[in-house]
GUGUKOL-382606 format. One record per residue (C-alpha): residue in three letters; x, y, z. Coordinates in nm, 4 decimals, always signed. Last residue first. Layout:
@residu ala&px X&py Y&pz Z
...
***
This chain:
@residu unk&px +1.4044&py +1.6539&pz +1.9004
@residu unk&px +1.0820&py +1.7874&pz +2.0562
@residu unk&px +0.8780&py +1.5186&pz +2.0423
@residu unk&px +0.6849&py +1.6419&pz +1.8724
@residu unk&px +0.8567&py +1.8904&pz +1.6402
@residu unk&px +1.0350&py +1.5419&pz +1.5364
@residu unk&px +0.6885&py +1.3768&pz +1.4078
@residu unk&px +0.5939&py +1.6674&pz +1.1875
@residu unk&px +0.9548&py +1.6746&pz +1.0646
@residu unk&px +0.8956&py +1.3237&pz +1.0190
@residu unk&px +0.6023&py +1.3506&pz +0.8494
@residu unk&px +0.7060&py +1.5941&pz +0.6206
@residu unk&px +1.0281&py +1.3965&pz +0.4580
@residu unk&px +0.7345&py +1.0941&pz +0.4176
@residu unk&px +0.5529&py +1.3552&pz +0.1852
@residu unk&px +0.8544&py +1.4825&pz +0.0385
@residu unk&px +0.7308&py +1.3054&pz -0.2438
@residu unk&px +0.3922&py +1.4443&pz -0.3156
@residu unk&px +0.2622&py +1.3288&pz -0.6866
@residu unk&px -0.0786&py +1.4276&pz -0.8388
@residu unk&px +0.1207&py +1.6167&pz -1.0680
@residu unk&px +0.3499&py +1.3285&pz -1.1460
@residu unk&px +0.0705&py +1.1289&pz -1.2847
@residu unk&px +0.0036&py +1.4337&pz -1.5049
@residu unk&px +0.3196&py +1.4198&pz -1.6789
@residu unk&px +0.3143&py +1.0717&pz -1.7040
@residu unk&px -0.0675&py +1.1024&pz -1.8753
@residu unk&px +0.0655&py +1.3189&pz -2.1555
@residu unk&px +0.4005&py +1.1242&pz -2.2208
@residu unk&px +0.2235&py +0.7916&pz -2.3063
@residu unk&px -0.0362&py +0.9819&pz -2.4624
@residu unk&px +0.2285&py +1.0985&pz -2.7008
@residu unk&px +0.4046&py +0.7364&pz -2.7199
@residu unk&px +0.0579&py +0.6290&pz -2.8608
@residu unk&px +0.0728&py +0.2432&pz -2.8771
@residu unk&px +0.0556&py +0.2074&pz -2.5137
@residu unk&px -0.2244&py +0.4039&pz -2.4603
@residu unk&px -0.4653&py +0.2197&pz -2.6890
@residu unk&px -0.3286&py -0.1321&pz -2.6401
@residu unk&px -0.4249&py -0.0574&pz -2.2354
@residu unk&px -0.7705&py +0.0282&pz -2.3237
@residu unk&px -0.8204&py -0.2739&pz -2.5685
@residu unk&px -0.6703&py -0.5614&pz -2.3422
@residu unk&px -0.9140&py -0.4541&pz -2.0542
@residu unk&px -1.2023&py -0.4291&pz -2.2541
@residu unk&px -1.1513&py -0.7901&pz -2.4384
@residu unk&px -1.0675&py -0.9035&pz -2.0634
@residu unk&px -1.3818&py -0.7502&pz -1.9663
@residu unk&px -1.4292&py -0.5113&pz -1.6752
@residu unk&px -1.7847&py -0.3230&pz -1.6975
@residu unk&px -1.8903&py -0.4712&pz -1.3347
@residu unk&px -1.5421&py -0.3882&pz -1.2276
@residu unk&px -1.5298&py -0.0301&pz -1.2468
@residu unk&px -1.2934&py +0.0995&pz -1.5257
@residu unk&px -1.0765&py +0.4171&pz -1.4813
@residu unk&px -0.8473&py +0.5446&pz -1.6771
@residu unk&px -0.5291&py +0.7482&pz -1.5522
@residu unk&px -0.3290&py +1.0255&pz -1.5450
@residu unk&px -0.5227&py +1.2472&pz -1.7263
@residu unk&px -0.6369&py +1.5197&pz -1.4301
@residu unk&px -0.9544&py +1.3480&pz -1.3487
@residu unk&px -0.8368&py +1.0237&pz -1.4037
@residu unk&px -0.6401&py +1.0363&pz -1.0927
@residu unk&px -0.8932&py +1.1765&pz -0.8933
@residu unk&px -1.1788&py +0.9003&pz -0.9901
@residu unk&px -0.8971&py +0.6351&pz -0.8873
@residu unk&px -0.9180&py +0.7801&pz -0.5436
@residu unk&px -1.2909&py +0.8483&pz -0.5279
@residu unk&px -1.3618&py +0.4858&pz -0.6933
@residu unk&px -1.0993&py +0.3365&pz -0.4134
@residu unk&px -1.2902&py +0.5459&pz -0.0940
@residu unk&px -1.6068&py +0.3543&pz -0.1343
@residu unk&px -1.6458&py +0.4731&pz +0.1963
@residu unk&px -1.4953&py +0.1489&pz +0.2642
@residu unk&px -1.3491&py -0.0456&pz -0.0077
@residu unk&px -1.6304&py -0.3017&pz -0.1510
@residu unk&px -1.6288&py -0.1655&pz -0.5076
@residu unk&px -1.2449&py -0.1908&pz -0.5621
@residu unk&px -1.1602&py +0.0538&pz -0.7793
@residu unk&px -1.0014&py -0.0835&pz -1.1059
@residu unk&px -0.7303&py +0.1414&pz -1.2493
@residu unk&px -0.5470&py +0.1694&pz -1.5958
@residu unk&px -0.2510&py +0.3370&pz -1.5512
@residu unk&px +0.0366&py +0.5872&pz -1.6956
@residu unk&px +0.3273&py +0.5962&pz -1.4652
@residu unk&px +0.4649&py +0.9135&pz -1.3326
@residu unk&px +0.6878&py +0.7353&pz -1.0815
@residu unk&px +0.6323&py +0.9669&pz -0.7820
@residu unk&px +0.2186&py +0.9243&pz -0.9368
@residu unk&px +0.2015&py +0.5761&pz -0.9302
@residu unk&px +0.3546&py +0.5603&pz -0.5925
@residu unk&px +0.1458&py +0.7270&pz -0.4678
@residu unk&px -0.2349&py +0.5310&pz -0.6534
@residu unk&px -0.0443&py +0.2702&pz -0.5052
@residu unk&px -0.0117&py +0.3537&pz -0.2016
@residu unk&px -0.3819&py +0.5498&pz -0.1658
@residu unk&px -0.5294&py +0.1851&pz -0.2934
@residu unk&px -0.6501&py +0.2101&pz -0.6729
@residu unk&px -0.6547&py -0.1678&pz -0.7454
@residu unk&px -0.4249&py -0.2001&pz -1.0274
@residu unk&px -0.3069&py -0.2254&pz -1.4281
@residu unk&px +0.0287&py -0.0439&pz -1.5210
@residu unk&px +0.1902&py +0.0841&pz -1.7834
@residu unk&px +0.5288&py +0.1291&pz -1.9630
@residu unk&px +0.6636&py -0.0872&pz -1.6961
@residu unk&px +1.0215&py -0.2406&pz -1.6790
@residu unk&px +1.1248&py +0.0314&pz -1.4499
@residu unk&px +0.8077&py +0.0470&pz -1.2372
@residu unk&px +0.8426&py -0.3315&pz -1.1206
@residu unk&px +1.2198&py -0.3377&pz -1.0173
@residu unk&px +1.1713&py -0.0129&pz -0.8208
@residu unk&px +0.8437&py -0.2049&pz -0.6490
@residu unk&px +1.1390&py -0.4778&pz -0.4897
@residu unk&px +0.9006&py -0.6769&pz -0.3034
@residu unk&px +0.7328&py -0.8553&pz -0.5685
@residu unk&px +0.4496&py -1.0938&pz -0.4710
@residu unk&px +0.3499&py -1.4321&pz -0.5944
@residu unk&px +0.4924&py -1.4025&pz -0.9483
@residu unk&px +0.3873&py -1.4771&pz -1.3252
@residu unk&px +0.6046&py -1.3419&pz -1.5791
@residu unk&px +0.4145&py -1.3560&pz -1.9267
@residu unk&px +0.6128&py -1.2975&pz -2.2453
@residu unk&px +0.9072&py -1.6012&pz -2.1717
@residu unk&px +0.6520&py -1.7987&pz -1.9821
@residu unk&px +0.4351&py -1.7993&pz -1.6855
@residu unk&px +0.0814&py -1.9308&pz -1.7261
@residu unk&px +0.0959&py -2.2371&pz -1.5392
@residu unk&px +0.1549&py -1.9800&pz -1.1873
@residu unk&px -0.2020&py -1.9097&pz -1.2174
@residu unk&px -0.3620&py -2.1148&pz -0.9755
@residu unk&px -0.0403&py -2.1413&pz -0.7560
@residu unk&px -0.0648&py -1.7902&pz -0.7341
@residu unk&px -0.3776&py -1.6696&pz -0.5695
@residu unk&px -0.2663&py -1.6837&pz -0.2321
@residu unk&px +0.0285&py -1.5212&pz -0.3004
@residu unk&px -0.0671&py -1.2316&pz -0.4633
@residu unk&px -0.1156&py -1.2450&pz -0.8598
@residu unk&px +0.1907&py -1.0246&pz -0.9299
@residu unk&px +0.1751&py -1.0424&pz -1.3352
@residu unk&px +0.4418&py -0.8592&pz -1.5416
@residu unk&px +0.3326&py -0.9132&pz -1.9064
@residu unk&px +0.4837&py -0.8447&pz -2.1853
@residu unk&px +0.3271&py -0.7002&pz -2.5189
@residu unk&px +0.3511&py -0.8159&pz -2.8549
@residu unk&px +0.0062&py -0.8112&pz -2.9649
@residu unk&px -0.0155&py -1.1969&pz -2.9571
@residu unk&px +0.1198&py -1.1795&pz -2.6180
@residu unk&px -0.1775&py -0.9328&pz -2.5068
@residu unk&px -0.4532&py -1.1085&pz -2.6415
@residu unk&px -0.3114&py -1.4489&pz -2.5030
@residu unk&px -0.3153&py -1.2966&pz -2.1336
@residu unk&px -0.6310&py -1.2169&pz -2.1825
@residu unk&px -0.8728&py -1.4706&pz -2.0105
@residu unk&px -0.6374&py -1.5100&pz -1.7065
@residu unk&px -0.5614&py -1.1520&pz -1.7329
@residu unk&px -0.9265&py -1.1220&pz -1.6191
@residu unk&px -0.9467&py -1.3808&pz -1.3030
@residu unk&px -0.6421&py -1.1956&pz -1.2071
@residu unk&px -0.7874&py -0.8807&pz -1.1535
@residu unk&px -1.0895&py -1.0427&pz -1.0301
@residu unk&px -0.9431&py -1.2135&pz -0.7556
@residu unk&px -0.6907&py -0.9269&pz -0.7115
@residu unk&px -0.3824&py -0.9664&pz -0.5346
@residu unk&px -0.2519&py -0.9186&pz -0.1481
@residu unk&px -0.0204&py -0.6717&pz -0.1581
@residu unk&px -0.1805&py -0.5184&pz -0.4472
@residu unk&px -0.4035&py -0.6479&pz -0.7571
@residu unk&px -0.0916&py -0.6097&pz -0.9494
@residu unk&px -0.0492&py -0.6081&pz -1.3756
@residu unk&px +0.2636&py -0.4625&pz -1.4985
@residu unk&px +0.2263&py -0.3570&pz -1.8386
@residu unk&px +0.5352&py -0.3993&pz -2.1259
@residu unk&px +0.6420&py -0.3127&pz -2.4610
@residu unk&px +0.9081&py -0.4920&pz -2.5762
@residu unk&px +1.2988&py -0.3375&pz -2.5447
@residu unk&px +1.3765&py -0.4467&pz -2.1942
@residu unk&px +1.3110&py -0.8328&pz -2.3260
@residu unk&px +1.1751&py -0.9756&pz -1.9884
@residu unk&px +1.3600&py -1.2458&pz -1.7297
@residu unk&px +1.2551&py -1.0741&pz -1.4419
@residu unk&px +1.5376&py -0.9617&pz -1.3108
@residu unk&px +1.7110&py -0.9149&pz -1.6123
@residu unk&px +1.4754&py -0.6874&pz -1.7431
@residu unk&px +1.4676&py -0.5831&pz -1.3813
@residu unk&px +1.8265&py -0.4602&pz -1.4382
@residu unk&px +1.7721&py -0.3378&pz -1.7945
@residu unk&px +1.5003&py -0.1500&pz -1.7214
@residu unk&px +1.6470&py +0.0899&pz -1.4443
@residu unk&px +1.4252&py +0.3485&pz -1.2599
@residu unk&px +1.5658&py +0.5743&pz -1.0188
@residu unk&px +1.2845&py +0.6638&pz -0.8285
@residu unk&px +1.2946&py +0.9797&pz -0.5557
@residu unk&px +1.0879&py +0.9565&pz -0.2951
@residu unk&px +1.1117&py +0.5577&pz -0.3765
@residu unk&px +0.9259&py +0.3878&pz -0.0743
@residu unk&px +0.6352&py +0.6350&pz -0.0474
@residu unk&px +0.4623&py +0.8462&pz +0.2338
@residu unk&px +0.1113&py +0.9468&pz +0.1218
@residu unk&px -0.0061&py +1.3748&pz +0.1054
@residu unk&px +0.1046&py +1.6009&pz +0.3217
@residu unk&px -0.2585&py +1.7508&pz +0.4434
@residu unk&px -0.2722&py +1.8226&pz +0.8387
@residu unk&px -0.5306&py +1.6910&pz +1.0457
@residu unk&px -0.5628&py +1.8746&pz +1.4104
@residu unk&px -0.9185&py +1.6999&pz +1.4478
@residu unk&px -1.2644&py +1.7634&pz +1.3307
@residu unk&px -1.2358&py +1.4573&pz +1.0795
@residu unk&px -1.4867&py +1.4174&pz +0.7256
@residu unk&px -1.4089&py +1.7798&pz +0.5884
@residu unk&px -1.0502&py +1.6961&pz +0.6173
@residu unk&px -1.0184&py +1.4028&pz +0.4324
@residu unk&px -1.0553&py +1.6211&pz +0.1096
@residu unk&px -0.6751&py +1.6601&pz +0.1195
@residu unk&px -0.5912&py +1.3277&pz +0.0757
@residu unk&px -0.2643&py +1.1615&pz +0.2019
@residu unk&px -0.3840&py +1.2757&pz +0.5745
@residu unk&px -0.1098&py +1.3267&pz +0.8284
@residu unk&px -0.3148&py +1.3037&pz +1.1832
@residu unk&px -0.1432&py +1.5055&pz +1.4677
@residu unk&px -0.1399&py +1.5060&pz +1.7945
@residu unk&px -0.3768&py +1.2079&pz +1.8477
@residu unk&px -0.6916&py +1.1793&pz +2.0656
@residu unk&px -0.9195&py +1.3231&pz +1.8108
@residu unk&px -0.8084&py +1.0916&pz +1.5698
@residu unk&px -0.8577&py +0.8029&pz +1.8097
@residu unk&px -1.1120&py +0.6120&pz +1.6675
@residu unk&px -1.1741&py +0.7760&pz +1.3504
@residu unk&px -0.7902&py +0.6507&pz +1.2456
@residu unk&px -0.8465&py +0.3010&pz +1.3785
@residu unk&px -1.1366&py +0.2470&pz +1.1697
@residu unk&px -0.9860&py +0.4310&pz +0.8777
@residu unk&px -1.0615&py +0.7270&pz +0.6870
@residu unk&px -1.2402&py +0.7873&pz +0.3503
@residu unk&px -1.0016&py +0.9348&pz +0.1343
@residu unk&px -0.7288&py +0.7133&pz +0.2480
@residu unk&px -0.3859&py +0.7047&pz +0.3743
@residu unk&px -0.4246&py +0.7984&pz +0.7226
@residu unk&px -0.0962&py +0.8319&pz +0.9146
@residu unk&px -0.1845&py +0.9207&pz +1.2899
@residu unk&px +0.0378&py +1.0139&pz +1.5177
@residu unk&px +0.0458&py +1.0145&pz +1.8875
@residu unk&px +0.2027&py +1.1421&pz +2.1742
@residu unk&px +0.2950&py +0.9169&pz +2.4730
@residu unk&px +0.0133&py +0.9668&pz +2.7546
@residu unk&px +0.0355&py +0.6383&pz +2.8824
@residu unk&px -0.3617&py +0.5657&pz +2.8479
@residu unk&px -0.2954&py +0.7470&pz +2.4555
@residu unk&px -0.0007&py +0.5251&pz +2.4199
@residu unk&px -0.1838&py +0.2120&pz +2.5024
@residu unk&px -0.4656&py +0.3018&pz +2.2256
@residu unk&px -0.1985&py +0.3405&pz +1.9849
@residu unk&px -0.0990&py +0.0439&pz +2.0452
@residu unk&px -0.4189&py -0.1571&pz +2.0385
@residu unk&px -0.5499&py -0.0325&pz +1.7051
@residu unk&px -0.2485&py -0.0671&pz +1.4865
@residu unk&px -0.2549&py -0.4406&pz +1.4428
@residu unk&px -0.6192&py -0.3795&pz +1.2788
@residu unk&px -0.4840&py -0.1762&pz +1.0199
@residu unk&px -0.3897&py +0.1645&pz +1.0273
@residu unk&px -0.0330&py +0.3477&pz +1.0258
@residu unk&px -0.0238&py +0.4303&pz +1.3993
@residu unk&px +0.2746&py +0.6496&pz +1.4741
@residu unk&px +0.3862&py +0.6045&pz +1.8216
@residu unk&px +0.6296&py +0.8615&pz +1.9802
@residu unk&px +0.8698&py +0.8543&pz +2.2938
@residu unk&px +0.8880&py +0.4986&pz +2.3014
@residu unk&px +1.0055&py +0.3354&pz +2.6275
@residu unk&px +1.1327&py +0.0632&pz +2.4982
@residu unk&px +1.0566&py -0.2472&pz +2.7765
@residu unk&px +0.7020&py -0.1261&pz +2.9377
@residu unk&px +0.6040&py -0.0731&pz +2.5762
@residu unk&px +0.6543&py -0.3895&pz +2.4727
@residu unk&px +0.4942&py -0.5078&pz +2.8012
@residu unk&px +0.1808&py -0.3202&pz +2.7776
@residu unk&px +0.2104&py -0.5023&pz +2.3841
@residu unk&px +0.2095&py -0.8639&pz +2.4990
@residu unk&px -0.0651&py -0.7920&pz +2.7511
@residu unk&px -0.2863&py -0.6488&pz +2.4751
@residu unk&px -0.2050&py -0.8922&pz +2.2024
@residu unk&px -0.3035&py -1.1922&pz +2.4692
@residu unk&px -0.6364&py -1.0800&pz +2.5706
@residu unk&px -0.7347&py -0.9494&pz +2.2298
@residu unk&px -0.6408&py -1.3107&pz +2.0700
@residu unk&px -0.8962&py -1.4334&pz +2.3757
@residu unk&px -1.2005&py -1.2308&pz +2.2770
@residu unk&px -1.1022&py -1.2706&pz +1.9062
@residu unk&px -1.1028&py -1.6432&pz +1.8778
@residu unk&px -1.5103&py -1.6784&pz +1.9024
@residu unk&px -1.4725&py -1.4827&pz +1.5277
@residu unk&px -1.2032&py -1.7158&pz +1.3989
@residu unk&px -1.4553&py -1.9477&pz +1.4576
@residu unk&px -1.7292&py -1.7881&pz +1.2886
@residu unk&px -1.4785&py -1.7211&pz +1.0310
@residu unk&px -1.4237&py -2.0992&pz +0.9724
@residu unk&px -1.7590&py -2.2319&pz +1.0456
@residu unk&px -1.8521&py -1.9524&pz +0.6715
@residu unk&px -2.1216&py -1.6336&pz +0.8009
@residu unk&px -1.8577&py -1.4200&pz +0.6877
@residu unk&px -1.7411&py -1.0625&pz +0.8301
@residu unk&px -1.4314&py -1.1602&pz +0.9929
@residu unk&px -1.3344&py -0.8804&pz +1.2762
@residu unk&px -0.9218&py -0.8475&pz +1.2402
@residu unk&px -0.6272&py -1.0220&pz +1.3897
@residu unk&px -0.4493&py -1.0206&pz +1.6379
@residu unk&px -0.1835&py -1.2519&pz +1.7242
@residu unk&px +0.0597&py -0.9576&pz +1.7781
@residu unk&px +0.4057&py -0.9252&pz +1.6323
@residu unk&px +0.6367&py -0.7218&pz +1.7225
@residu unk&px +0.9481&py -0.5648&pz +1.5585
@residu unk&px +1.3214&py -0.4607&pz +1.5013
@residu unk&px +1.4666&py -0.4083&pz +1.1955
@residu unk&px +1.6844&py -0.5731&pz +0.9206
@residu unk&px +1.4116&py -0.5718&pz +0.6710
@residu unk&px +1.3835&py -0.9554&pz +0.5936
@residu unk&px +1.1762&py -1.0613&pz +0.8889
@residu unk&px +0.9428&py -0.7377&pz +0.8584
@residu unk&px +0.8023&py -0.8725&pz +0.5334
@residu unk&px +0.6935&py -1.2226&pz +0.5938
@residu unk&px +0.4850&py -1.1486&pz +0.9033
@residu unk&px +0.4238&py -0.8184&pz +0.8014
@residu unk&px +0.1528&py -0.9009&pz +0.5261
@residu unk&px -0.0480&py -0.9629&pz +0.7972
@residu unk&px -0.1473&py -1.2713&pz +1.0412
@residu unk&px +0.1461&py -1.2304&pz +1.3096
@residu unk&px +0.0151&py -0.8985&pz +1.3312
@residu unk&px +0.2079&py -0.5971&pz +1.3364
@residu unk&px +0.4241&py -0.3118&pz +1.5656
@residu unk&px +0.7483&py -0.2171&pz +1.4324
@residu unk&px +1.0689&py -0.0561&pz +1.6733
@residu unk&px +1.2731&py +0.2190&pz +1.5657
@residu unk&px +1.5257&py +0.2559&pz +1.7937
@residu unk&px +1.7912&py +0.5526&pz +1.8147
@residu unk&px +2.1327&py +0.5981&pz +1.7068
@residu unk&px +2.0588&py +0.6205&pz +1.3430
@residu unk&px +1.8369&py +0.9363&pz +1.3583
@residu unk&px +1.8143&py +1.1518&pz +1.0555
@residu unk&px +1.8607&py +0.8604&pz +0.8464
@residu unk&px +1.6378&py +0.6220&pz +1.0944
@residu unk&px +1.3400&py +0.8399&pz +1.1197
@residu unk&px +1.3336&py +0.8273&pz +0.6925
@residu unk&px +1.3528&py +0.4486&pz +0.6997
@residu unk&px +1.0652&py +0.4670&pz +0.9890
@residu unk&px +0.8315&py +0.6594&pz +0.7726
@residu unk&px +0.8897&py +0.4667&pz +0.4447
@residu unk&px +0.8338&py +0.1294&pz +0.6566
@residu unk&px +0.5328&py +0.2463&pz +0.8352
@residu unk&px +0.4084&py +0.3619&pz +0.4943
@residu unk&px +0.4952&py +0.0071&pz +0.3445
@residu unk&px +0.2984&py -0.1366&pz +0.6052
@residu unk&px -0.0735&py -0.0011&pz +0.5857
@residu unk&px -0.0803&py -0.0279&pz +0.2113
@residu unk&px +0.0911&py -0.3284&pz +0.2416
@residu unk&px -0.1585&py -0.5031&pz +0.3887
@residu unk&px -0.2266&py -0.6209&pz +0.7575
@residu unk&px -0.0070&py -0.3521&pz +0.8853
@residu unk&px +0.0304&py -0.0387&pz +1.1471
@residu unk&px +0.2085&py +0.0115&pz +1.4417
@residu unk&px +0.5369&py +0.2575&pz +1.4302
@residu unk&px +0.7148&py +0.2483&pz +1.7896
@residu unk&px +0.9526&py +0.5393&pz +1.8406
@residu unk&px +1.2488&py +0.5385&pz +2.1131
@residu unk&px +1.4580&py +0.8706&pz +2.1291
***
């Protein structure tokens, strides 16, 4: 009754693994659920504090500058391949899993390929529009891939089935005065929650930088998750209307205080956006593969739910103005909510286990 869930890197690769393996673990509390990552992924600080098991592997992705440092990392890979693929013949040696899920990322490449050479099932999660390295790989290899968009399907000739992105909160129960407290915010001011995902936004953050001062002297808070590696050039700019931190790992904390938001349009987000029928203003990230961001963010303003900028026409004076327009109109407010929960599948994660259980035949 073993499964092994490998995916990570960023959250959107992770917090799917972690929504799928929360849900395996309610239905099935006897058994193991055991994580596969990288020791360089958003994982490495994440799983530690989850109260599960894991691995991680010191692998780490292809670096696409021409810098000493990734050329290095580049000579690396050979060897970091070596090691990962040794450590996880033995993982699986040890637990036996009966399924692996592979979430994406580059941690999830290597397992999944072991479990196809052992002949363990496989499932695919695939978040995106446009799918994944590690998803085109092996898609035709796996049981099943669960896409989270349903044009996905005219790009793999594969078993796919459409069921939409496993989320953390299937079923949010928002509370504003808690992360009021939380974060040290007045519950009853107006408020947008600003993240560049996981990981942050350069530009994202370059741009609140500038207009941070527009939106205090309008009257609205700011919730500002800069990523961590972006923090401690920003972290000056906390105060009692601007909340500046790292990362936030407690999302439910972040959507309750939130009137609006401000992101990247990764599949995750773009989810959980809709399960908590938030109104947002989304920046596609122009470098995503298969440019699969603009198409996600382009379906969510499609329907009302959001507005989309791309970044070449992103000013802070732009920024500040679209947000101040839906946020003083309690109507819109309530127009684009309802059709962010349209876009919304929450028994998503609730149909990839039953996908997962038929299976292995539990």
């Amino acid at each position: 009754m073993n499964i092994l869930i490998a995916g990570g890197g960023t959250g959107g690769h992770l917090f799917p693994a972690l929504a799928i393996g929360n849900e395996w673990k309610k239905r099935h509390n006897d058994c193991i659920v055991h994580y596969v990552g990288s020791t360089f992924g958003i994982e490495a600080s994440l799983l530690p504090n989850q109260n599960v098991t894991y691995t991680l592997l010191p692998i780490r992705g292809l670096q696409r500058g021409l810098s000493f440092r990734s050329v290095g990392r580049n000579l690396l890979l050979p060897w970091r391949l070596f090691v990962s693929y040794y450590r996880a013949k033995r993982l699986f040696n040890r637990i036996s899993p009966l399924v692996v899920i592979g979430t994406g990322g580059y941690a999830s490449a290597l397992p999944v390929k072991i479990a196809i050479q052992k002949g363990i099932p496989v499932v695919l999660q695939e978040q995106n529009s446009f799918p994944g390295l590690t998803t085109r790989m092996f898609a035709e290899r796996a049981e099943k891939v669960c896409l989270g968009f349903e044009t996905t399907t005219n790009l793999l000739n594969t078993n796919t089935v459409f069921t939409g992105n496993p989320v953390r909160y299937s079923q949010p129960e928002g509370n504003r005065i808690l992360a009021a407290e939380t974060f040290n915010l007045n519950p009853n001011m107006p408020t947008v929650f600003l993240t560049g995902g996981s990981q942050g936004s350069a530009i994202l953050n370059h741009i609140m930088n500038i207009a941070s001062s527009l939106f205090v002297n309008a009257g609205i808070q700011v919730l500002w998750q800069t990523g961590k590696h972006h923090f401690s050039r920003y972290q000056s700019k906390d105060n009692e209307s601007i909340r500046v931190l790292p990362f936030i790992e407690d999302m439910a904390l972040a959507y309750s205080i939130s009137d609006t938001i401000i992101s990247r349009a990764g599949a995750i987000a773009l989810a959980e956006l809709a399960v908590w029928g938030k109104p947002s203003v989304l920046v596609p990230l122009h470098s995503a593969a298969g440019d699969h961001q603009r198409k996600n963010a382009e379906a969510m303003a499609t329907v009302g739910a959001s507005i989309m900028i791309e970044e070449p026409h992103l000013t802070p004076e732009k920024l500040f103005s679209l947000i101040k327009q839906i946020i003083s109109d309690k109507d819109r407010i309530s127009e684009m909510s309802k059709a962010a929960k349209s876009m919304s599948k929450p028994e998503a994660t609730s149909h990839i286990v039953d996908i997962i259980e038929e299976i292995a035949r539990v």
